[in-house]
C-alpha positions in Angstrom: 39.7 88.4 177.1 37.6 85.5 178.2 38.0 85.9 181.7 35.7 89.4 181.3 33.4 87.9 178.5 34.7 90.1 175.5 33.3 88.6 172.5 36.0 86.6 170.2 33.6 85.4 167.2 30.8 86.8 165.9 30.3 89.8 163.4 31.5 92.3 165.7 34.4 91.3 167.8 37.0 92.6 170.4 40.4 92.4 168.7 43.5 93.4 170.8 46.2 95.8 169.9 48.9 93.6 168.4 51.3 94.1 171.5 48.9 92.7 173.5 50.3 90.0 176.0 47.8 87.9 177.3 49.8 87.9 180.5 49.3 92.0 180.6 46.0 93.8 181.3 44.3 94.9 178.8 44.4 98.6 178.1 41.2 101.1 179.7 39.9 103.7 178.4 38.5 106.8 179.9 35.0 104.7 180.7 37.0 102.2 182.5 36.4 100.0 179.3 38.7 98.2 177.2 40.6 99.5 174.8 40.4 97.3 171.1 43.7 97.4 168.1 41.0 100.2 166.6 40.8 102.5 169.9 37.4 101.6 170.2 35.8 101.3 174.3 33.7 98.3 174.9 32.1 99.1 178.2 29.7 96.7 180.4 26.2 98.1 179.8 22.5 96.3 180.5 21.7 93.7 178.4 18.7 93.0 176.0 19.5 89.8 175.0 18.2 86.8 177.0 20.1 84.6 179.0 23.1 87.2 179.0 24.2 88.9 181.9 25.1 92.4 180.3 26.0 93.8 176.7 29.1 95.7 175.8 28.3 99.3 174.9 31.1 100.0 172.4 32.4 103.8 172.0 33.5 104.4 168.5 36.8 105.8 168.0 37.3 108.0 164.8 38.3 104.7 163.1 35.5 102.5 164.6 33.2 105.5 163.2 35.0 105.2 159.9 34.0 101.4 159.9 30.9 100.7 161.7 28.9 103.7 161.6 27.3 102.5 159.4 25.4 99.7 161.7 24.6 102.7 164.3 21.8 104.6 165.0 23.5 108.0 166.5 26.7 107.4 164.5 29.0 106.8 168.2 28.0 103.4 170.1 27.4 100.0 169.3 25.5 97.3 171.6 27.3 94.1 171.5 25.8 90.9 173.2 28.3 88.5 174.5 28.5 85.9 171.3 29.2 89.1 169.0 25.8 90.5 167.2 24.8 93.9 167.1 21.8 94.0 169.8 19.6 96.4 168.9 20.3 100.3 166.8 
């Protein structure tokens, strides 16, 4: 997860399915993203946050939804910098 920056602390986290080898892949979604345990897709996207590269763009699964909709402003994304904030709504 480190090797392609996935935040690991923070508020907002990437937390892998609990089969998930470290010496496996990690599972893509239909974005080309990575799949979390939730089924959410955090996909690369322009960052707004100096002094970071990119942001992940995280698509909500119905759980994700369920759980962090509230912190959203159209109910189906999340921006995520690379230390684990919620960027901007």
């Amino acid at each position: 997860m480190k090797y392609v920056e996935l935040p690991t602390q923070g508020k907002i986290r990437f937390v892998p399915d609990s089969n998930y080898s470290p010496s496996n892949p990690l599972p893509r979604g239909p974005n080309n993203g990575y799949l979390d345990k939730f089924g959410n897709e955090w996909v690369k996207g322009p960052s707004r946050t100096a002094g970071q590269a990119f942001e992940w763009d995280v698509q909500l699964s119905p759980k994700g939804k369920a759980q962090l909709g509230w912190a959203t402003r159209d109910g189906s994304h999340l921006n995520v910098s690379l230390d684990g904030k919620i960027t901007h709504k």
